[in-house]
C-alpha positions in Angstrom: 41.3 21.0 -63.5 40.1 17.3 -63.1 41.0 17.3 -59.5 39.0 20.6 -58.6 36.3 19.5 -60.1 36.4 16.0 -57.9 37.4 17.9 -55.2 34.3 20.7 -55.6 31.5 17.5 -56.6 33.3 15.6 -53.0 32.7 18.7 -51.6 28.9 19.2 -52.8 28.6 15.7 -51.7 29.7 16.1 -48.2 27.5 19.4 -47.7 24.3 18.0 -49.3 24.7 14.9 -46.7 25.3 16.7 -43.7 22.5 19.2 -44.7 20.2 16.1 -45.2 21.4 14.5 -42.0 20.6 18.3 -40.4 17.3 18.1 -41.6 16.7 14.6 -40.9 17.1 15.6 -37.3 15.3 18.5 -37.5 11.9 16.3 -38.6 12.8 13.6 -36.3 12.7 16.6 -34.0 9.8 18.2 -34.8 7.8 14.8 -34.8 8.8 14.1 -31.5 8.3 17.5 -29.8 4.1 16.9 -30.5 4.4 12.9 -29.7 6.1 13.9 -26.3 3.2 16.4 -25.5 1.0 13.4 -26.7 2.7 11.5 -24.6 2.6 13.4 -21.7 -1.4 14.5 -22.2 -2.3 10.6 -23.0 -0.3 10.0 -19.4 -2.2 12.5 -17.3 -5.8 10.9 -17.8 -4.1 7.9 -16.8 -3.2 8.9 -13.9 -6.6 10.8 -13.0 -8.4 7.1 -14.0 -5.9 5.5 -11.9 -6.4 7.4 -9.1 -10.2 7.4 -8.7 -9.6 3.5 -9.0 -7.2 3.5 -6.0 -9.4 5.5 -4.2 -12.5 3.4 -4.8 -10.2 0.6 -3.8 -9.6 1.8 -0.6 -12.9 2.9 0.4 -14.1 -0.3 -0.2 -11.6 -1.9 2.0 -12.6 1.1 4.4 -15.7 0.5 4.6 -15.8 -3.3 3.8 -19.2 -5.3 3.1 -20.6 -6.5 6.7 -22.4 -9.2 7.1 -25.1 -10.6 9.3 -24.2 -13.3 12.0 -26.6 -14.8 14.3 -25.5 -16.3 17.5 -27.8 -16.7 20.3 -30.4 -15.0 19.3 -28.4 -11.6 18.9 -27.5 -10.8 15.6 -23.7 -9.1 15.2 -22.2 -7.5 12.4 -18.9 -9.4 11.4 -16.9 -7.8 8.5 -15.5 -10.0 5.4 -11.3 -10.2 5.7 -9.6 -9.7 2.1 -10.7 -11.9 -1.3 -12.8 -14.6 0.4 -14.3 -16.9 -2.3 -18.2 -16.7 -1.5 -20.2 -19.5 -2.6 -23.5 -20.5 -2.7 -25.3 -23.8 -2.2 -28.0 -25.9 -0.8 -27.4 -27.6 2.3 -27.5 -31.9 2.2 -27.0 -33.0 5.5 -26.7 -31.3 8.7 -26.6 -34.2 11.2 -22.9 -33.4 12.4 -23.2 -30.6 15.5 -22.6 -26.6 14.0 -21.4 -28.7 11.0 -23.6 -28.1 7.6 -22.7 -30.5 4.2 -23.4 -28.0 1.6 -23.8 -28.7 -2.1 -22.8 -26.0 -5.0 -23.8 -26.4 -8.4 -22.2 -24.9 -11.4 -22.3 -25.6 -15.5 -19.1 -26.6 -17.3 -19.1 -26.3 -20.9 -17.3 -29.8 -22.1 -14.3 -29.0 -24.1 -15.8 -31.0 -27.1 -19.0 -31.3 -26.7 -19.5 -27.9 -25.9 -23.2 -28.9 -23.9 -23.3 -27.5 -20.5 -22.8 -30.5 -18.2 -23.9 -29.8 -14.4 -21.0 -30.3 -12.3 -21.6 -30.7 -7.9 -19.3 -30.4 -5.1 -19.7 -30.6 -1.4 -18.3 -28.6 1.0 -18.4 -29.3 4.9 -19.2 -25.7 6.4 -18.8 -24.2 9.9 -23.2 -23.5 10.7 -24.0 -21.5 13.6 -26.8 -20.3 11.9 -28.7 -23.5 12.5 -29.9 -23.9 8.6 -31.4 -26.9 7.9 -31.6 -30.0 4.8 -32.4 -27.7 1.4 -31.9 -24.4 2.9 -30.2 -22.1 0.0 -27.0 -21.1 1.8 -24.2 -18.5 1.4 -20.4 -20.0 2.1 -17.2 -18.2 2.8 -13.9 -19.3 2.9 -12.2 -19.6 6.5 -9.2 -20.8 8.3 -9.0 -24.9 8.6 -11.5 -25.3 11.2 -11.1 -29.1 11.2 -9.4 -31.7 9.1 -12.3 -31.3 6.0 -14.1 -27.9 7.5 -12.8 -24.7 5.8 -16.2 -23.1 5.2 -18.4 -21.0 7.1 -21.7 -20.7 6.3 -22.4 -16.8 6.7 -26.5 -16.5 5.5 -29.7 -18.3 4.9 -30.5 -16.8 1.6 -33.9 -19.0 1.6 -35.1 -22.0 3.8 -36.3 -24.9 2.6 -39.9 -25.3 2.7 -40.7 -27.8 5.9 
């Protein structure tokens, strides 16, 4: 009788554990059924946010800011090519022919200090807008134009008072 009876509790054993195992995947089941649709529902908005933001994307490239260019006397619309870093500054010296010096200002926080400290750098610019010393002047990057010119001024946001 010993041996049935450690043959029926082995047996009780082995069909409570595969019963628990059954209803361990049955749970693990049912919780993922819900985080699937979660999943799925937390994916679609995604993809409608995405998709307005690629859109916007290329309408901007579409339609592309223009800018105002004056040679001559004419003025012509020129449009900006890709990520351009704009800058703006006030020109120092423009004695060098369609050649502007222009100076941008920025504040640094110091890493220790942490005052602002004003920081300059100048820039030699492409000028075919004839601006003048202390004219307030927008700058775009361009293609090496000379061995220090990779500027180009592009507008006279104010001119200097003369």
């Amino acid at each position: 009788m010993s041996k049935k009876k450690t043959d029926e509790v082995e047996e009780t054993t082995e069909t409570t554990a595969d019963n628990t195992a059954e209803k361990i995947d049955e749970t693990v089941e049912a919780a993922a059924e819900p985080a699937k649709a979660e999943a799925v529902e937390a994916a679609e908005p995604k993809a409608e946010k995405a998709a307005p933001k690629k859109a916007k994307a290329v309408k901007a490239k579409a339609e592309k800011k223009p800018t105002a260019k004056a040679s001559d006397g004419a003025a012509v619309v020129e449009l900006n090519k890709g990520k351009r870093m704009e800058k703006i500054g006030v020109v120092a010296s423009d004695k060098m022919t369609n050649t502007v010096t222009v100076r941008v200002d920025r504040l640094v926080k110091h890493p220790i200090y942490r005052k602002y400290v004003r920081k300059q750098k100048k820039f030699m610019a492409h000028d075919e807008l004839g601006s003048k010393i202390g004219d307030k002047v927008r700058i775009i990057e361009t293609r090496p134009m000379s061995a220090r010119k990779r500027w180009r001024v592009i507008e006279i946001i104010q001119k200097a008072e003369r």
